[in-house]
PDB file of N, CA, C and O in Angstrom:
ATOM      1  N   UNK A   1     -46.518 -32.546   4.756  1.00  0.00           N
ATOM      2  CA  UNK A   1     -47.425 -33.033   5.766  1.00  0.00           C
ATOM      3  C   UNK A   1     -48.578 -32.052   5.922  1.00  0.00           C
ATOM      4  O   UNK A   1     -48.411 -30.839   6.049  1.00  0.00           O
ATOM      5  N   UNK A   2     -49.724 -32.643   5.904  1.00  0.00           N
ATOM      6  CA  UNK A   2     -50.881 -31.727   5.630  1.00  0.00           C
ATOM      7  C   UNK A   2     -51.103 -31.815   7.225  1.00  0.00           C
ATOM      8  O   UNK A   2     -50.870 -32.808   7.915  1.00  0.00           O
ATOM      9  N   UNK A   3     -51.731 -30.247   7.787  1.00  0.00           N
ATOM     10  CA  UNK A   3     -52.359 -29.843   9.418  1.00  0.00           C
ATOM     11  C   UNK A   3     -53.459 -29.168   8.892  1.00  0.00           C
ATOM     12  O   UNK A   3     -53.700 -28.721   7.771  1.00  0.00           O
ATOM     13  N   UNK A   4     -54.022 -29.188   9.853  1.00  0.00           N
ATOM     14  CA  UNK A   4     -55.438 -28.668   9.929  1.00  0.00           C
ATOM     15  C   UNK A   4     -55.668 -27.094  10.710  1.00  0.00           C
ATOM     16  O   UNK A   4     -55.846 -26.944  11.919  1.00  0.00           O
ATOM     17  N   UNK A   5     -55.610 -25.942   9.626  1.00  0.00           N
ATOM     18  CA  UNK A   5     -55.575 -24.789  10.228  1.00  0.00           C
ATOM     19  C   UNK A   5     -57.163 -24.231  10.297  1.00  0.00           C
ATOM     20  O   UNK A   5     -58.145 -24.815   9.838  1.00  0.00           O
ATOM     21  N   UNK A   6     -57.140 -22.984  10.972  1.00  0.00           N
ATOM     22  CA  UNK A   6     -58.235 -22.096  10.709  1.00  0.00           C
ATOM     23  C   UNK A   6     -58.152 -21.098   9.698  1.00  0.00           C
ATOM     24  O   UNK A   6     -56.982 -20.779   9.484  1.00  0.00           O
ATOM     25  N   UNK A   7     -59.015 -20.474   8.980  1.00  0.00           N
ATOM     26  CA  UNK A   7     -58.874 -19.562   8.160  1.00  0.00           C
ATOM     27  C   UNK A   7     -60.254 -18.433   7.979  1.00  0.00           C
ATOM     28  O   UNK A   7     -61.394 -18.881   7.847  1.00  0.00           O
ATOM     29  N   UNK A   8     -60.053 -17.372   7.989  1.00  0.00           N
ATOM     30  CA  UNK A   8     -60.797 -16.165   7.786  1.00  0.00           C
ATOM     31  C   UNK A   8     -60.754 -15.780   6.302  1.00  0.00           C
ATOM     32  O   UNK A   8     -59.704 -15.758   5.660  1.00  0.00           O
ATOM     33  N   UNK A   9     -61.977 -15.472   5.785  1.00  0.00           N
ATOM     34  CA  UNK A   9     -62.463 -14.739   4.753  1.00  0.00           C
ATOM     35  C   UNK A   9     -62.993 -13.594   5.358  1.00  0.00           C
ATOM     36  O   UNK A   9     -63.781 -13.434   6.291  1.00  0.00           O
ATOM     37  N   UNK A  10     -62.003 -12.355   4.153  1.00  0.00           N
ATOM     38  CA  UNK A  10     -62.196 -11.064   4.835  1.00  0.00           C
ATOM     39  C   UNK A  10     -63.145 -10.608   4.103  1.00  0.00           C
ATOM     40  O   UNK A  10     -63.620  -9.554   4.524  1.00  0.00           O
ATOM     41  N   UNK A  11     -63.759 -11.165   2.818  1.00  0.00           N
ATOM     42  CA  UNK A  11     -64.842 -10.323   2.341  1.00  0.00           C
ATOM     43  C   UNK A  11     -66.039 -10.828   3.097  1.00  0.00           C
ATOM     44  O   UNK A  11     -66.890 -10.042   3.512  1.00  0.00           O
ATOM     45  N   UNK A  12     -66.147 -12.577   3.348  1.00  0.00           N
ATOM     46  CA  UNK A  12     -67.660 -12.513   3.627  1.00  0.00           C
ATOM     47  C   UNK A  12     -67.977 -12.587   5.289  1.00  0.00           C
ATOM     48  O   UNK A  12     -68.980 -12.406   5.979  1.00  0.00           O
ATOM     49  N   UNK A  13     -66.353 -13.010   5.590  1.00  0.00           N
ATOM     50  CA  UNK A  13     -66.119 -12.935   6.985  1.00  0.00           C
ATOM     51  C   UNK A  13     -66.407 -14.427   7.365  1.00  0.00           C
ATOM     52  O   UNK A  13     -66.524 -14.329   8.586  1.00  0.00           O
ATOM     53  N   UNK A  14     -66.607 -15.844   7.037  1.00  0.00           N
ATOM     54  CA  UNK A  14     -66.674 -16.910   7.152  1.00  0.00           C
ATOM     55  C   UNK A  14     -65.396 -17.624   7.741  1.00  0.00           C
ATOM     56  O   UNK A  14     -64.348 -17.630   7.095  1.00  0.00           O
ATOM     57  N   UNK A  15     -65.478 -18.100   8.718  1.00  0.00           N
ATOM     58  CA  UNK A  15     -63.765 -19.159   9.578  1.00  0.00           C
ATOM     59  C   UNK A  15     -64.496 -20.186   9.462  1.00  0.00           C
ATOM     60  O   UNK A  15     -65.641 -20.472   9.814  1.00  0.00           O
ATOM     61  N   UNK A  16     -63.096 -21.072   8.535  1.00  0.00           N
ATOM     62  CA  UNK A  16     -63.675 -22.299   9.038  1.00  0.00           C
ATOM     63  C   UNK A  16     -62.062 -23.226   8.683  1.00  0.00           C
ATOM     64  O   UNK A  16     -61.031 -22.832   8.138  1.00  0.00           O
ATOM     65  N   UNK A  17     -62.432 -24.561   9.263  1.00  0.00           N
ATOM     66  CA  UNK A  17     -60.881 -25.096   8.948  1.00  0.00           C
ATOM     67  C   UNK A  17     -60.638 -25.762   7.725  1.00  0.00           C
ATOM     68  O   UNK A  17     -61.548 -26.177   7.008  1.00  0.00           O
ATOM     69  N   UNK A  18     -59.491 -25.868   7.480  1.00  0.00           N
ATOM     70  CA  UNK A  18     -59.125 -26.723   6.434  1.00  0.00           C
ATOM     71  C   UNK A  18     -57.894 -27.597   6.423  1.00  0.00           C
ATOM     72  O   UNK A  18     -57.012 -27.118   7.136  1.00  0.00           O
ATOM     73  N   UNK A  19     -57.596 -28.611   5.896  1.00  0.00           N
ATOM     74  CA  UNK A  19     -56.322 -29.435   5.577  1.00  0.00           C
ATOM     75  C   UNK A  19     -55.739 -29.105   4.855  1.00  0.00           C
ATOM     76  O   UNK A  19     -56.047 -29.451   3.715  1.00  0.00           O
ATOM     77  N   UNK A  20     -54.307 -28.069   5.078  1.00  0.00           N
ATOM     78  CA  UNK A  20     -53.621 -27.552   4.091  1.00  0.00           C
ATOM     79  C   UNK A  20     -51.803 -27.813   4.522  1.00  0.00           C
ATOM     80  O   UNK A  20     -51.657 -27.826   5.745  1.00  0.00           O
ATOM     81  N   UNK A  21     -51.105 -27.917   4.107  1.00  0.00           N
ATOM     82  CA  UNK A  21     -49.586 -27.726   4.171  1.00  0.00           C
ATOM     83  C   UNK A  21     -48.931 -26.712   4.989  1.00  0.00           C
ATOM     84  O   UNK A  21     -49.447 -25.594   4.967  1.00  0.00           O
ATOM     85  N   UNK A  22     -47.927 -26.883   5.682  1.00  0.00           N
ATOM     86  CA  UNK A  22     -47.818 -26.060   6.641  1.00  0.00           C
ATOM     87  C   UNK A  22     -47.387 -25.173   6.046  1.00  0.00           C
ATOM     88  O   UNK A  22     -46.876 -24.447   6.899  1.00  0.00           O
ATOM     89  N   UNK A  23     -47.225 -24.647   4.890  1.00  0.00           N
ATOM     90  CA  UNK A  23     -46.105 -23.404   4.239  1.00  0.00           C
ATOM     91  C   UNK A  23     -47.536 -22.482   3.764  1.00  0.00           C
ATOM     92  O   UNK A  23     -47.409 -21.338   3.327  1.00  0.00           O
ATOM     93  N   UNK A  24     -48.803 -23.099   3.903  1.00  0.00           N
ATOM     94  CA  UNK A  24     -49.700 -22.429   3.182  1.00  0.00           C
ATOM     95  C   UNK A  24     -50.200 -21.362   3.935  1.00  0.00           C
ATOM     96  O   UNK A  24     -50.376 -21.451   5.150  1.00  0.00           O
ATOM     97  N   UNK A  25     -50.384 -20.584   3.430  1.00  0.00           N
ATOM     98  CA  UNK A  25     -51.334 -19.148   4.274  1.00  0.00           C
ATOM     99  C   UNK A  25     -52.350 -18.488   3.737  1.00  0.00           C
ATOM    100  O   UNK A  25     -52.908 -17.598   4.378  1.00  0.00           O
ATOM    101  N   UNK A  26     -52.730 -18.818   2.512  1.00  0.00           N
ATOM    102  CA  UNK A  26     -54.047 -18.377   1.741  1.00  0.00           C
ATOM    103  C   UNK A  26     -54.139 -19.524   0.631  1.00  0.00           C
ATOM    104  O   UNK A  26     -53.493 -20.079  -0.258  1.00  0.00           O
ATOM    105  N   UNK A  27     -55.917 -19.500   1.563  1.00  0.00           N
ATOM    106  CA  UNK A  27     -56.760 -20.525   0.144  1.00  0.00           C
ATOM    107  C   UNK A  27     -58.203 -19.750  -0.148  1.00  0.00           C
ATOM    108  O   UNK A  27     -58.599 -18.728   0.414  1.00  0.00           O
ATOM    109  N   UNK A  28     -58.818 -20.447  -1.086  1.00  0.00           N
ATOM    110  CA  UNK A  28     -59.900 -19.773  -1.863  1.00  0.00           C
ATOM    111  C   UNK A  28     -61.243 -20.223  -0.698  1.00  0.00           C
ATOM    112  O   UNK A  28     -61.582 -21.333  -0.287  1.00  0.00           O
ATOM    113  N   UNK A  29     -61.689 -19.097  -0.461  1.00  0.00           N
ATOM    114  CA  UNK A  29     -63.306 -19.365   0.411  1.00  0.00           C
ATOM    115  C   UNK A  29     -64.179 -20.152  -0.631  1.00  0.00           C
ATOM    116  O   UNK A  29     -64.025 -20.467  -1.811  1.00  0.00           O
ATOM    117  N   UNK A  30     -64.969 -20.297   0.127  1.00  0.00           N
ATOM    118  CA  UNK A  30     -66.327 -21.014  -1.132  1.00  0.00           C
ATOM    119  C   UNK A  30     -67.131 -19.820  -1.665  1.00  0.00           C
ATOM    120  O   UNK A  30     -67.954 -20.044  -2.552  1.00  0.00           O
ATOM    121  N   UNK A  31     -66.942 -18.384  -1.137  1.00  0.00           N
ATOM    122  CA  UNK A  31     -67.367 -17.415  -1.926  1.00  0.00           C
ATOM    123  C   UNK A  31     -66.538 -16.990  -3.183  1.00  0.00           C
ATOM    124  O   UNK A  31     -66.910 -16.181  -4.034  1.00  0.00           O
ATOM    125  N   UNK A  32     -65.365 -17.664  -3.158  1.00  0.00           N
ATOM    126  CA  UNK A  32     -64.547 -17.397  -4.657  1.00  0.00           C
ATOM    127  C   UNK A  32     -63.079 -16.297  -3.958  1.00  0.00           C
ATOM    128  O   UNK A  32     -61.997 -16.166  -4.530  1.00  0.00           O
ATOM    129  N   UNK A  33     -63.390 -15.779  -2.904  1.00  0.00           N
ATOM    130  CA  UNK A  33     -62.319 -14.415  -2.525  1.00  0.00           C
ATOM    131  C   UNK A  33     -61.301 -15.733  -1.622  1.00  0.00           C
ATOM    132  O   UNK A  33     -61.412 -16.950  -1.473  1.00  0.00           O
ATOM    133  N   UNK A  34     -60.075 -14.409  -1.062  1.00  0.00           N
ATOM    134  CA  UNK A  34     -59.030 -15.330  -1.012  1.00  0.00           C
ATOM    135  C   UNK A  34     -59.448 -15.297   1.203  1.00  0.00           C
ATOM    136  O   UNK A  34     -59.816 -14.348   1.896  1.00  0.00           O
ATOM    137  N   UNK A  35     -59.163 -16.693   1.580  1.00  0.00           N
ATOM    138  CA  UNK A  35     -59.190 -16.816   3.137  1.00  0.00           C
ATOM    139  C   UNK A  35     -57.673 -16.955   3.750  1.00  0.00           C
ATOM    140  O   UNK A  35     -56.903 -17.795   3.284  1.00  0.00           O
ATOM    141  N   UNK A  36     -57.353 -16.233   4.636  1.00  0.00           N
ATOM    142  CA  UNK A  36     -56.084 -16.167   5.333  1.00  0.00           C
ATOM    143  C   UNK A  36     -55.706 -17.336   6.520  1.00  0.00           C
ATOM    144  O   UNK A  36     -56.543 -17.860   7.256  1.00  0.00           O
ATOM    145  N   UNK A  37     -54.996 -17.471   6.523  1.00  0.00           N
ATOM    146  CA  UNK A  37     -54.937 -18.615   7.954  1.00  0.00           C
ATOM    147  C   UNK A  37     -54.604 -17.296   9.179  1.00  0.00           C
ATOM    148  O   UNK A  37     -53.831 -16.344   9.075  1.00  0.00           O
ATOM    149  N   UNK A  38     -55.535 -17.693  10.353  1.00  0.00           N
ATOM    150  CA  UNK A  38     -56.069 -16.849  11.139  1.00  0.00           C
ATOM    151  C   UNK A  38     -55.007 -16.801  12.421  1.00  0.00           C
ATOM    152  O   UNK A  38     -54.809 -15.800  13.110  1.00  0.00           O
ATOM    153  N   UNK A  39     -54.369 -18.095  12.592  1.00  0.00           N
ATOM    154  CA  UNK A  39     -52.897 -18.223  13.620  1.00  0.00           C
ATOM    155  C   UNK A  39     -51.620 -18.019  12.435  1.00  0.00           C
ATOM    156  O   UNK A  39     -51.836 -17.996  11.223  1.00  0.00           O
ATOM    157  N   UNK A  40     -50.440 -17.897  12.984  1.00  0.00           N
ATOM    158  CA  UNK A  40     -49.520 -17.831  12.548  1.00  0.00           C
ATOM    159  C   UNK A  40     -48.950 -19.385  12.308  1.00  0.00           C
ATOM    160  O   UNK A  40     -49.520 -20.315  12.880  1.00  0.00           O
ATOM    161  N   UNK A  41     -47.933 -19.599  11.537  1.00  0.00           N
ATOM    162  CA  UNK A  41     -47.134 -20.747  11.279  1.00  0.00           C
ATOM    163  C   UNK A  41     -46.681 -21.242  12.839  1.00  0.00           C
ATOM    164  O   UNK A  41     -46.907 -22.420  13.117  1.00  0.00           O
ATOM    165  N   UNK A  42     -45.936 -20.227  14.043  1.00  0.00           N
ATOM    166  CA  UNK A  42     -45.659 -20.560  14.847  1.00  0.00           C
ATOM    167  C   UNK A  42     -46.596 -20.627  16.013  1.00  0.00           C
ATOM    168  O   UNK A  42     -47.342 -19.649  16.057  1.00  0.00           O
ATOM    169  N   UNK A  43     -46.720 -21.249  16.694  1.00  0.00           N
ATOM    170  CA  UNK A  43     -47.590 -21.512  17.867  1.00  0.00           C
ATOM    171  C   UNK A  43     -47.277 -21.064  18.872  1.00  0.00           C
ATOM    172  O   UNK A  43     -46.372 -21.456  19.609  1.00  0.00           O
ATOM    173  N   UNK A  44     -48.264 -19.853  19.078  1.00  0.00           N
ATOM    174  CA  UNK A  44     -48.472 -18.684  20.284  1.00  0.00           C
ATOM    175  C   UNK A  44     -48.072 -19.831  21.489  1.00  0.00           C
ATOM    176  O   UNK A  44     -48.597 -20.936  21.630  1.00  0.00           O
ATOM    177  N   UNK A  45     -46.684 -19.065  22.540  1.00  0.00           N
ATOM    178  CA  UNK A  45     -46.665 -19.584  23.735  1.00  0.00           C
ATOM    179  C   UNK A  45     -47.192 -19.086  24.857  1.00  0.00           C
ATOM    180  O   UNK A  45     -47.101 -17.901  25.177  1.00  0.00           O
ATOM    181  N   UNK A  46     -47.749 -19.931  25.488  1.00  0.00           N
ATOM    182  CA  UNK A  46     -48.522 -19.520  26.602  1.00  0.00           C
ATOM    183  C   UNK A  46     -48.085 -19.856  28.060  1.00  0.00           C
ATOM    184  O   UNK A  46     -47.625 -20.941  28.415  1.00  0.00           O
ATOM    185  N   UNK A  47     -48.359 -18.440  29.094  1.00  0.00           N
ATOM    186  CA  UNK A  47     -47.508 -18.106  30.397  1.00  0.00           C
ATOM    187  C   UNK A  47     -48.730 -18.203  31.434  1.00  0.00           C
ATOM    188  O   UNK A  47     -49.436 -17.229  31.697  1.00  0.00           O
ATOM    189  N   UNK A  48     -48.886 -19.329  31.928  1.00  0.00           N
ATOM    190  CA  UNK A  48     -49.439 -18.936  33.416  1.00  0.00           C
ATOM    191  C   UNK A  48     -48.951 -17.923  34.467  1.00  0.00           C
ATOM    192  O   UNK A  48     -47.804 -18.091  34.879  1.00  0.00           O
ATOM    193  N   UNK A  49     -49.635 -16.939  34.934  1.00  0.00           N
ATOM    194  CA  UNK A  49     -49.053 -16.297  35.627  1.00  0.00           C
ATOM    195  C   UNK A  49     -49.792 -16.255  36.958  1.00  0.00           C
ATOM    196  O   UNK A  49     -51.012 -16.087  36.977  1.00  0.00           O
ATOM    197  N   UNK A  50     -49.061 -16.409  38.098  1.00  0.00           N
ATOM    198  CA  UNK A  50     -49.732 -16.372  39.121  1.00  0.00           C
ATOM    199  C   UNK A  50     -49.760 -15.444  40.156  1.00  0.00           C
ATOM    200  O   UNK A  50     -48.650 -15.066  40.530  1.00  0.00           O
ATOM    201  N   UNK A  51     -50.553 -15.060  40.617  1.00  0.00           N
ATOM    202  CA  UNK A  51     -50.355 -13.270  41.730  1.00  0.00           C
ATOM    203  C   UNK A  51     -51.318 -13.872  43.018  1.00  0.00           C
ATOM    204  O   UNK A  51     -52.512 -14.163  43.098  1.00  0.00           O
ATOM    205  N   UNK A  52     -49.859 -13.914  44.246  1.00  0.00           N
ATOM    206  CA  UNK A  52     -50.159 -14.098  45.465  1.00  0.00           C
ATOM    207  C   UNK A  52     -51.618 -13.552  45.904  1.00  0.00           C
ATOM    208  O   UNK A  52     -52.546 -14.150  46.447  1.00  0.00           O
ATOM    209  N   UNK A  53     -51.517 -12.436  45.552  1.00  0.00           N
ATOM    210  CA  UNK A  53     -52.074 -11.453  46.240  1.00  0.00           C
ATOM    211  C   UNK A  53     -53.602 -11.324  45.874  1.00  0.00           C
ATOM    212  O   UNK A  53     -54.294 -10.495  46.465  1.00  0.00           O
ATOM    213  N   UNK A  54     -54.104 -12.109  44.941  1.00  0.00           N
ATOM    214  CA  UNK A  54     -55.450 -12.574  44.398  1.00  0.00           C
ATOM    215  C   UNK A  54     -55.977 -13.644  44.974  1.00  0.00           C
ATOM    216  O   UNK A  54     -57.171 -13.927  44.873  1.00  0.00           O
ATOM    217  N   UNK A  55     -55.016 -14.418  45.712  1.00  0.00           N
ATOM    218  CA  UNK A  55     -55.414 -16.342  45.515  1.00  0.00           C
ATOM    219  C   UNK A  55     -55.840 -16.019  46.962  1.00  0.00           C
ATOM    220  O   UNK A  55     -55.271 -15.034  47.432  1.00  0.00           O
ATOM    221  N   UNK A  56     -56.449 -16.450  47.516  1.00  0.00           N
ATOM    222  CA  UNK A  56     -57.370 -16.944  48.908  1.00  0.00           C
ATOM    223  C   UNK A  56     -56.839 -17.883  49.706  1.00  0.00           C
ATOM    224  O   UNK A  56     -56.449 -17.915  50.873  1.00  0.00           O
ATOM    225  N   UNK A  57     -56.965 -19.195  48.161  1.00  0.00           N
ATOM    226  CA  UNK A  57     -57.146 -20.590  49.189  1.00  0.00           C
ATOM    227  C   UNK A  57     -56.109 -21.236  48.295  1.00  0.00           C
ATOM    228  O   UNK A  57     -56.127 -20.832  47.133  1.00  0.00           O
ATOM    229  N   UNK A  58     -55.019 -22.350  48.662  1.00  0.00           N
ATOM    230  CA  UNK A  58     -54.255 -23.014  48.177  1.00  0.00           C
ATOM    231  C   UNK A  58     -55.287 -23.958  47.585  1.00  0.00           C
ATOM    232  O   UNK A  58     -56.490 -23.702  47.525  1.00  0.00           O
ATOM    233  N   UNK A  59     -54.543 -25.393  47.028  1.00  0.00           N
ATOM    234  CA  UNK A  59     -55.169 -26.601  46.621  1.00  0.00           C
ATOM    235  C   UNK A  59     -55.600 -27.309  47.907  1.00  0.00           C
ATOM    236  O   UNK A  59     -56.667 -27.920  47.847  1.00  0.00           O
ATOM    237  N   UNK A  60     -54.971 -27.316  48.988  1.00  0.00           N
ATOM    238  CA  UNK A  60     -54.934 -28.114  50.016  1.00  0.00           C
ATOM    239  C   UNK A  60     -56.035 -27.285  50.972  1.00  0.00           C
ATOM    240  O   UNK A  60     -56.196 -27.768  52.093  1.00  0.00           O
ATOM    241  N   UNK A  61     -56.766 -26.153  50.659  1.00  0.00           N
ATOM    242  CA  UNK A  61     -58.036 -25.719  51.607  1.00  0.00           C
ATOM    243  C   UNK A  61     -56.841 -24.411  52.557  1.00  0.00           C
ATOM    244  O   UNK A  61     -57.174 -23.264  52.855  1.00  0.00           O
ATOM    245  N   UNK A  62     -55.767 -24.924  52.783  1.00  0.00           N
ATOM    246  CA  UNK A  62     -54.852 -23.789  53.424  1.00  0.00           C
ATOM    247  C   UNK A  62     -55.332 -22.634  53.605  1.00  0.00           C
ATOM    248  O   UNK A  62     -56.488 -22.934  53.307  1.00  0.00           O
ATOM    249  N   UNK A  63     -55.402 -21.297  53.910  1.00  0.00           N
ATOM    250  CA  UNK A  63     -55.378 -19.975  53.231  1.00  0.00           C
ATOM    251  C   UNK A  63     -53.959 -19.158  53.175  1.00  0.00           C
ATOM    252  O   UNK A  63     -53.152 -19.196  54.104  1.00  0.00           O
ATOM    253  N   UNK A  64     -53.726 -18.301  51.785  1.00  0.00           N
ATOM    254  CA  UNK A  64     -52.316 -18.555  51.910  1.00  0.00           C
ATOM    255  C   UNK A  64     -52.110 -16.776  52.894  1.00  0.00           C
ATOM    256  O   UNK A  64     -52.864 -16.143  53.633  1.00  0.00           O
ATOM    257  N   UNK A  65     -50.968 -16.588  52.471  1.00  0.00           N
ATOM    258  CA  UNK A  65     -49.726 -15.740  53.096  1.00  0.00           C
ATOM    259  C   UNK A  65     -50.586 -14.388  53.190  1.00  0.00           C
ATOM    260  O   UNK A  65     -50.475 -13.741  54.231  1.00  0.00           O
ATOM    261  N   UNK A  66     -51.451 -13.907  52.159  1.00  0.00           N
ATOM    262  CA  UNK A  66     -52.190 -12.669  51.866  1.00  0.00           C
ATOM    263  C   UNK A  66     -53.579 -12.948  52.643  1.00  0.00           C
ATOM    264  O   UNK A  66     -53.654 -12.042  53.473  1.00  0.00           O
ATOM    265  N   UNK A  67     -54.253 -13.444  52.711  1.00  0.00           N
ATOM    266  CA  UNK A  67     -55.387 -14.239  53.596  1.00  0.00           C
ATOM    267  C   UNK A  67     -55.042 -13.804  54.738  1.00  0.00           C
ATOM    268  O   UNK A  67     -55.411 -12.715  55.178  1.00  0.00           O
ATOM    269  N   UNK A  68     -54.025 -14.898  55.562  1.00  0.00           N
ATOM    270  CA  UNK A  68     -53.336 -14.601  56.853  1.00  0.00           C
ATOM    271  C   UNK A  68     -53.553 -12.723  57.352  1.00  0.00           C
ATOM    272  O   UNK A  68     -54.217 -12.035  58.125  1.00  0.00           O
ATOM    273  N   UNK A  69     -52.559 -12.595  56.368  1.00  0.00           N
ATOM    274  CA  UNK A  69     -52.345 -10.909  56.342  1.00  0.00           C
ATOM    275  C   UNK A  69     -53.710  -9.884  56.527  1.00  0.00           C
ATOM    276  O   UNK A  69     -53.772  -8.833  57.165  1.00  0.00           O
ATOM    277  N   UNK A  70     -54.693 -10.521  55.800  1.00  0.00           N
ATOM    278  CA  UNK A  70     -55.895 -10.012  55.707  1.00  0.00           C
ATOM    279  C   UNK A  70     -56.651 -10.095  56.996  1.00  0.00           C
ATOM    280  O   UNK A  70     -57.155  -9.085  57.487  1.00  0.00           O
ATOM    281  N   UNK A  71     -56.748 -11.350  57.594  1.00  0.00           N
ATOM    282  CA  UNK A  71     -57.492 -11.944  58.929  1.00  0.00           C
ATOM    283  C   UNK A  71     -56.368 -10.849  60.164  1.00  0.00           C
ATOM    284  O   UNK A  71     -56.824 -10.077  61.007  1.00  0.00           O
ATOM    285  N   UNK A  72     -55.593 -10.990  60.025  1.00  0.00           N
ATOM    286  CA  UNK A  72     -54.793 -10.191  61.109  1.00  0.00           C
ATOM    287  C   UNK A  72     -54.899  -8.921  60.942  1.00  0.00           C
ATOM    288  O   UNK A  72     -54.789  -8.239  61.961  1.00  0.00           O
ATOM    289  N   UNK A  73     -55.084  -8.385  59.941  1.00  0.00           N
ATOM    290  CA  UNK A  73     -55.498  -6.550  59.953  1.00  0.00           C
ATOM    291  C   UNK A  73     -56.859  -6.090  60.532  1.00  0.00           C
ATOM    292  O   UNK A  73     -57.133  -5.035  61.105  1.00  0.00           O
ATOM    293  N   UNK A  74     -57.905  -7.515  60.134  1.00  0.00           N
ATOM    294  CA  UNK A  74     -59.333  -7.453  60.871  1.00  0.00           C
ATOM    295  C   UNK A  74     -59.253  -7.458  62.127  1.00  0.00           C
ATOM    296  O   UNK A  74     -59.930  -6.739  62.862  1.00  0.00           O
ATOM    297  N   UNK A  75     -58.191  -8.489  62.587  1.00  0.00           N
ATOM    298  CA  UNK A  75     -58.692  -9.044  63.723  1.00  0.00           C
ATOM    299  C   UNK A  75     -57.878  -7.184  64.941  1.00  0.00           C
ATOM    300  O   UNK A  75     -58.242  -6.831  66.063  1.00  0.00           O
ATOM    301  N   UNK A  76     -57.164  -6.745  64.331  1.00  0.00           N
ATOM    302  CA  UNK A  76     -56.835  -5.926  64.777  1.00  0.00           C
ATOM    303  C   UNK A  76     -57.936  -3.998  64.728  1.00  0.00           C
ATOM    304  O   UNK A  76     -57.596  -2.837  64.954  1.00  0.00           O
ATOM    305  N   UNK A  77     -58.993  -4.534  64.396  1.00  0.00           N
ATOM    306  CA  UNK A  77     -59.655  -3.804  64.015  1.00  0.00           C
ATOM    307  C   UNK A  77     -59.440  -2.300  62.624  1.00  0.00           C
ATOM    308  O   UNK A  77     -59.766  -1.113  62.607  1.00  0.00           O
ATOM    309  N   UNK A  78     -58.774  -3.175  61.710  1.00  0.00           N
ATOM    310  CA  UNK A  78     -58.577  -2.181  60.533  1.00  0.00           C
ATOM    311  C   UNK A  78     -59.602  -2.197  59.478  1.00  0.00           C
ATOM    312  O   UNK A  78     -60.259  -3.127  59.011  1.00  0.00           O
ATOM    313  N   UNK A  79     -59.581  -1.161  59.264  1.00  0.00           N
ATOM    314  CA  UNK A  79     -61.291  -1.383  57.827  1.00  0.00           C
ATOM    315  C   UNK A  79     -60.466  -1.772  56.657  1.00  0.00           C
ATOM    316  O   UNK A  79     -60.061  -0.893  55.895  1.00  0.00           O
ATOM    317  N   UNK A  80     -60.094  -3.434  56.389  1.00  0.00           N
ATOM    318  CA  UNK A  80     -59.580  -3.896  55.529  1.00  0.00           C
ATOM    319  C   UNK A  80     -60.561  -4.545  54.387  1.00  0.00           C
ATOM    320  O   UNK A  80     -61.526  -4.971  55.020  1.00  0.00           O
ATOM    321  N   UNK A  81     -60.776  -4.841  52.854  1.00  0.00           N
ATOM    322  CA  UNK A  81     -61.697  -5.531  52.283  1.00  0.00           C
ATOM    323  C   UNK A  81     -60.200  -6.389  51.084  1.00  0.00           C
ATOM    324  O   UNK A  81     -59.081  -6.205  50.605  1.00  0.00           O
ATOM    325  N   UNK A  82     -61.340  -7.336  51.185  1.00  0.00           N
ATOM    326  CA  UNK A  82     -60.419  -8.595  50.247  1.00  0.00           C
ATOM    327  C   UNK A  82     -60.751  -7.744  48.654  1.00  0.00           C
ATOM    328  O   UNK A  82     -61.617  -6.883  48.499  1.00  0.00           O
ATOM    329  N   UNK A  83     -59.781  -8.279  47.557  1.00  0.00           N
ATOM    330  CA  UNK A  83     -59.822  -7.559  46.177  1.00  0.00           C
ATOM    331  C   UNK A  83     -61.004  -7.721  45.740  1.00  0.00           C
ATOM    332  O   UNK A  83     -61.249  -6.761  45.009  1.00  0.00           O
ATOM    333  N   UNK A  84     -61.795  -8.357  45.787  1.00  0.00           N
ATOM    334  CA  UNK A  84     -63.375  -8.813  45.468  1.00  0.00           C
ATOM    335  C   UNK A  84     -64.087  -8.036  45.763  1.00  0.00           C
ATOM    336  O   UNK A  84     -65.161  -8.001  45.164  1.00  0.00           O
ATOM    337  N   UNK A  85     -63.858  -7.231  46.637  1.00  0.00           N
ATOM    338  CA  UNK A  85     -64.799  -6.695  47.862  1.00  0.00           C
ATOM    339  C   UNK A  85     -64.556  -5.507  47.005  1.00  0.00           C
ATOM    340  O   UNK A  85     -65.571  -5.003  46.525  1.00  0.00           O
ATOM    341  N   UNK A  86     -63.431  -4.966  46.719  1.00  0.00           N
ATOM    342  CA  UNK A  86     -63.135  -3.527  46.489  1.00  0.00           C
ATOM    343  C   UNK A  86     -62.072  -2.748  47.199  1.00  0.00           C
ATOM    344  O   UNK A  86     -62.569  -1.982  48.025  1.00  0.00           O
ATOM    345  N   UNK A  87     -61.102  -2.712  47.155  1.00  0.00           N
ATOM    346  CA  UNK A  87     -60.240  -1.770  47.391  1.00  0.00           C
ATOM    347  C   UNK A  87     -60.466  -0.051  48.350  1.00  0.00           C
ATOM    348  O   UNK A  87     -59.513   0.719  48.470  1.00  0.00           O
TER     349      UNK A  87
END
């Protein structure tokens, strides 16, 4: 079954894709030198990660748990700044 990868040429430095077999990992550039496939056979998994302590505002307009925390250190007169602001 032929997929459609990316591939790098390291002499002229050219990426571009091609329709090749999944077992394949080097084909010929159009400069004649050999091009590598630029991902691996397996497909990089990817982790959303989420940190309370960055986020502001929920989906729903809310402000969350760290917000709160933030407005109440002001309101108490502490020289607090949000991560944006600077630490």
């Amino acid at each position: 079954m032929a997929i459609m990868y990316d591939f790098e040429c390291h002499q002229c430095g050219k990426i571009f894709e091609s329709l090749v077999d999944s077992g394949v990992e080097i084909i010929k550039c159009e400069c004649g030198y050999d091009a590598f496939k630029i991902f691996p056979q397996k497909s990089p998994s990817f982790k959303l990660v989420y940190d309370p302590k960055k986020d502001i505002c929920d989906f729903d307009g809310n402000t969350t748990q760290y917000y709160r925390k933030y407005e109440e250190a002001k309101a108490r007169g502490e020289n607090v700044r949000l991560p944006e602001q600077g630490e």
